[in-house]
N, C-alpha and C positions, 0 to 999 in steps of 0.2 A: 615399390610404391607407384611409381611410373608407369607398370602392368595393370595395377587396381587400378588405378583414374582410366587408364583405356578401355578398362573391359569393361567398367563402370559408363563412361560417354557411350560406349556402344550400345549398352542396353537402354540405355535415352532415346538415345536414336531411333533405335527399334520399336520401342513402346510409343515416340510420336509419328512413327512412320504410320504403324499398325490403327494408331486411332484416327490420322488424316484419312488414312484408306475406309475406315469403318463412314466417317462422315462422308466422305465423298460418295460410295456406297449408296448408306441411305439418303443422301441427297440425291441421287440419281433414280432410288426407286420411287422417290417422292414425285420429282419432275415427272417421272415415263406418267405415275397415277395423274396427278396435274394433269397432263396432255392428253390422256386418255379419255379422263371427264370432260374435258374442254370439248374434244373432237368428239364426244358424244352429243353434248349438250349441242352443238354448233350442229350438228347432221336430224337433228331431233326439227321433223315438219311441224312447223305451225299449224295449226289447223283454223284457216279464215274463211267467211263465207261473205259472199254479197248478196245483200238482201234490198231488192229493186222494190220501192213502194207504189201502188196506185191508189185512182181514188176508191174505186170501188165501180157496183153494176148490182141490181138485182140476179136473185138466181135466176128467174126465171121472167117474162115478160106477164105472167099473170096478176091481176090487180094483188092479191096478199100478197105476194113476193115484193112487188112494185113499193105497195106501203108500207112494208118494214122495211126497204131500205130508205126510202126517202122519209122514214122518222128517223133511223139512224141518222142518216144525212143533217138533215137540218136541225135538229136540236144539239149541237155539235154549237156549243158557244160562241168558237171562230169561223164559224159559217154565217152564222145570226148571232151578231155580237151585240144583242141587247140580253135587258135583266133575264134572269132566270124565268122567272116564273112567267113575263110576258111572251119570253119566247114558246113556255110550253104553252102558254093557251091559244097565240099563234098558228104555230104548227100542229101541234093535235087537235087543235078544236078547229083550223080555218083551211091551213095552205093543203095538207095532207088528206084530209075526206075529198075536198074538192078537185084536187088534182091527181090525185093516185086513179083515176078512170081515164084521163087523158095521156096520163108518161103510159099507163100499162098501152093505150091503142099505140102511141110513139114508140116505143118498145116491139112493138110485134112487128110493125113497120121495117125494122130495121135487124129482126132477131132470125137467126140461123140454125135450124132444128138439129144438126149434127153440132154445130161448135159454139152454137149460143151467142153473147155479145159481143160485138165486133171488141170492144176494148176489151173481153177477157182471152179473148182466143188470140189478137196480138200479143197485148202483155204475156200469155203463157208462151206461145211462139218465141218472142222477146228472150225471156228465162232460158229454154231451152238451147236458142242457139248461141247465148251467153256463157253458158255452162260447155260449151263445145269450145269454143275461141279461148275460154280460160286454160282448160285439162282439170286433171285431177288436183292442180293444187291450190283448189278453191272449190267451194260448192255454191251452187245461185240457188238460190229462194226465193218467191214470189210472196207478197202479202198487199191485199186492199184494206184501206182503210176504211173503208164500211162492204160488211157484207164475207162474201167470201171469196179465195179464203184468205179468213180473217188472222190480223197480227195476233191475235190471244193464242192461236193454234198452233201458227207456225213457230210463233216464238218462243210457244212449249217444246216445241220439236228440238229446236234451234238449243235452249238451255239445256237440254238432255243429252245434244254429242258434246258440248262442251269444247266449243269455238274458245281458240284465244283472240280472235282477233274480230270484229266484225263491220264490213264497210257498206251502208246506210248509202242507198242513191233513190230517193225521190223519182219518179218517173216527170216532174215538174221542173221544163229549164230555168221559169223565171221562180222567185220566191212569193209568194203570198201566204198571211198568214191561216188563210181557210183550207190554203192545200199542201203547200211544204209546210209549214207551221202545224197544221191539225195533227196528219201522218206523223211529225218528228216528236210532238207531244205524248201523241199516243206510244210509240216506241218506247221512250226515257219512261213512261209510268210503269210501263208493264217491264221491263229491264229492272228501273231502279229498285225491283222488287226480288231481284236475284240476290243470292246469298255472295256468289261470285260474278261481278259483274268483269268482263273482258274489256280488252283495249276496244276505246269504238274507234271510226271513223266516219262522219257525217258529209256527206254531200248537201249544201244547201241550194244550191244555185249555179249553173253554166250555161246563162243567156248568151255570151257571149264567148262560149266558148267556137276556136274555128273548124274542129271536128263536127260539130252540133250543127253549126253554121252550112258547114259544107255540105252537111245531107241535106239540108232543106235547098242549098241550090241545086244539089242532083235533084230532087223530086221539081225542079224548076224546068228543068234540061230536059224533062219528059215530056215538054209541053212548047207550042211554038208562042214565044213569048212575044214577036210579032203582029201574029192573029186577034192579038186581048186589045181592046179598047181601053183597060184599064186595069192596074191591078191592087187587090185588097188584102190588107193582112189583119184577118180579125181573130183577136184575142177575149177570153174568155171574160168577162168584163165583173168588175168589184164594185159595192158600195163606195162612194168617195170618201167615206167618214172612215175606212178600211184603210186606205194609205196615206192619208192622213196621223193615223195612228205611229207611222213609222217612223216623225219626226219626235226631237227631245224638244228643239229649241222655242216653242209656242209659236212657230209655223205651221201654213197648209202644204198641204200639197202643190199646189197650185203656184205657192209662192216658189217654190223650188226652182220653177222653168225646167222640168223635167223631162219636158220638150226636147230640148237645147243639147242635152248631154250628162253624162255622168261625173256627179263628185264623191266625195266621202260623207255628205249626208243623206243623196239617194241614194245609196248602194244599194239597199234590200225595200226598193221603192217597187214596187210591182210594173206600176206605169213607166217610169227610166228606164226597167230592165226589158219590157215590151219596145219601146221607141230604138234603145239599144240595138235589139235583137235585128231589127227591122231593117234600120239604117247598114247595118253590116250585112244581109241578105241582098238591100237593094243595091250596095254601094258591087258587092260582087258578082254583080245581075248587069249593072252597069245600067240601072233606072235611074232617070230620073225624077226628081220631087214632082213634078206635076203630071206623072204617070201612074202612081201610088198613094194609096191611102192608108192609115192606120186607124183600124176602128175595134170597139169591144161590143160585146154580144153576152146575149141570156141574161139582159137586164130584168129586174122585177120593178122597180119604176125610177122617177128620171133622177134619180141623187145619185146616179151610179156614172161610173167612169162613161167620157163622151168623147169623141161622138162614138152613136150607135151603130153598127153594123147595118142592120134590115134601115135605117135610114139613112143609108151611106147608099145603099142600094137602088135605092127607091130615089135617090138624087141624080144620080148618073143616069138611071134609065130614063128621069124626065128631062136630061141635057145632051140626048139622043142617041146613048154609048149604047152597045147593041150586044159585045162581048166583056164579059168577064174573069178575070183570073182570079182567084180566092185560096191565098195559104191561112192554116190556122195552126200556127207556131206554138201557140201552148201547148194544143192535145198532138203527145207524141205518137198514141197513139188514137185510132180513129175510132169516135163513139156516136152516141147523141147526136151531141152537138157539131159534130162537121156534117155526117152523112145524113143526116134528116134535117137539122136547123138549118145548115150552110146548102146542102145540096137538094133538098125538097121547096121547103119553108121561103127560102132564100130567092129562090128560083121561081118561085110563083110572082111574090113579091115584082123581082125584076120582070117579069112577061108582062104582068096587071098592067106596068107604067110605061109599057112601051117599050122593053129588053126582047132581047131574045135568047142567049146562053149564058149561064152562069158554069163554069169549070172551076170543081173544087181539085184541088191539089192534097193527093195525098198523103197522111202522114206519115211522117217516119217509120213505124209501126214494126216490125221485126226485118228490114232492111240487113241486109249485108254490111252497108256503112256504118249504120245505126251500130248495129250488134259493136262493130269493131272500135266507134267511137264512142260506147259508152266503159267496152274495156277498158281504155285509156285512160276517161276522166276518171274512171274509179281505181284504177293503180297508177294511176302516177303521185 
């Protein structure tokens, strides 16, 4: 009897040994597959791209090239934020005949038969040496928002490799909504149109960031800031009823003191983020306030942010300043508006009333620093 209970326990034993070892087993093949997928999934490249926005450039400086961008341009609602229908008769019936003969002569002025407009041949410059400081584990793409090449194009290209991931940077440090605002619009329409839309990533705004800040004091450092009589930082200049719009609380702008400094209700105040920008350039410069001005420019008439640039100009040269210094912090890189507005336009202005040099300060425009600090603000 004593023999059968033994030999009987031992086959117990055996048959739980036999089936611990089975599950430890397939518990072990299961772990190694577990880890195996894991350490797949974890080595598997994201695939992101950075897509640097601008505003846009005619293709060509010919009057038809000229006026279909500048119908694109302006009939663009946050450009000209009145009604509909006033805007179109506006623009196609008034500002566009009459002006598309003067931007095409402004345009040729300032246009380069091998690389064309100054702001498409930085911005591409820009992309390219973006795409080198990254590597392969990102791709940069260039898109204007008016004109070409256009976001519709690229960002067919763009859904077609199948980005999971995509980080959105505005070539615009401060926000407004006719140029970060237009550009980001535009993106989300033509996106929200994809069947699979990827993880975004939006840049809106780094007025004040100190990589940003630091290039514009290197482009300072190029220049004997000694020699200046005075120095100007003019910004691209908005209707007032434009930041105005930024507040909820049935305030202006104006009431803000956006002069004075940044709260949490100018944050994405265009004006605060200019005054911002400024204050941190001169405070780095080691200027003081009554060495520097802040003014806006490319007014269409006087409801627009003030003081005006070319009358900021035109004031110092009749108070007998003779040299000028002129940064223009919004355009990072340089178009239009700095090298013909600021350093033609500008400069007439100042001789007429008794100047004599105006020295524009160039912009960021595909810099070494630039390239490296715009890495940054878009991967960190």
């Amino acid at each position: 009897m004593e023999n059968a209970l033994n030999a009987c326990g031992t086959r117990i034993c055996r048959t739980i040994s036999n089936n611990l070892c089975s599950v430890f087993a397939n518990s072990a093949k299961k772990n190694t597959f577990a880890g195996f997928a894991a350490k797949r999934f974890n080595n598997m490249k994201q695939k992101t791209a950075i897509l640097l926005l601008n505003l846009g450039t005619p293709d060509s400086p010919m009057k038809g090239d000229v006026r279909r961008y500048l119908t694109q341009f302006l009939n663009d609602g946050r450009v000209i934020d009145i009604p509909w229908l006033s805007r179109t008769l506006l623009v196609n019936g008034v500002i566009v005949p009459f002006r598309a003969g003067n931007s095409s002569r402004l345009y040729k002025a300032i246009w380069d038969e091998t690389t064309g407009s100054p702001l498409l041949k930085h911005s591409i410059d820009l992309a390219k040496k973006l795409q080198l400081a990254v590597g392969s584990d990102y791709t940069v793409e260039l898109a204007m928002r008016y004109q070409n090449p256009s976001m519709e194009s690229v960002l067919e290209r763009m859904k077609k490799e199948g980005y999971h991931k995509i980080i959105v940077f505005p070539l615009f440090p401060q926000y407004a909504s006719s140029s970060t605002g237009s550009a980001l619009q535009r993106f989300m329409e033509i996106v929200s149109k994809w069947w699979v839309i990827p993880e975004l990533k939006i840049i809106s705004q780094y007025y004040d960031s100190p990589d940003y800040i630091d290039c514009i004091v290197n482009r300072a450092k190029q220049h004997d800031m000694a020699a200046y009589d005075h120095v100007i930082f003019s910004y691209h200049g908005l209707p007032e009823r434009q930041v105005d719009k930024v507040y909820n609380d049935g305030y202006l702008c104006k009431d803000h003191h956006c002069e004075d400094g940044l709260t949490d209700e100018n944050y994405y105040c265009y004006k605060a983020a200019c005054y911002q920008t400024t204050k941190d350039v001169a405070a780095k410069l080691h200027l003081p306030e009554h060495k520097y001005t802040l003014s806006f420019q490319s007014r269409l008439d006087d409801k627009w942010l003030k003081p005006f640039s070319d009358k900021v100009v035109e004031d110092l040269a009749k108070k007998g300043m003779k040299k000028l210094l002129v940064f223009s912090p919004a355009f990072t890189a340089d178009c239009l508006e700095t090298v013909y507005e600021i350093g033609t336009e500008y400069q007439e202005i100042f001789h007429k009333h008794g100047g004599e040099k105006i020295q524009l300060v160039e912009s960021l425009n595909s810099g070494d620093d630039w390239v490296q600090a715009v890495k940054k603000i878009a991967l960190s």
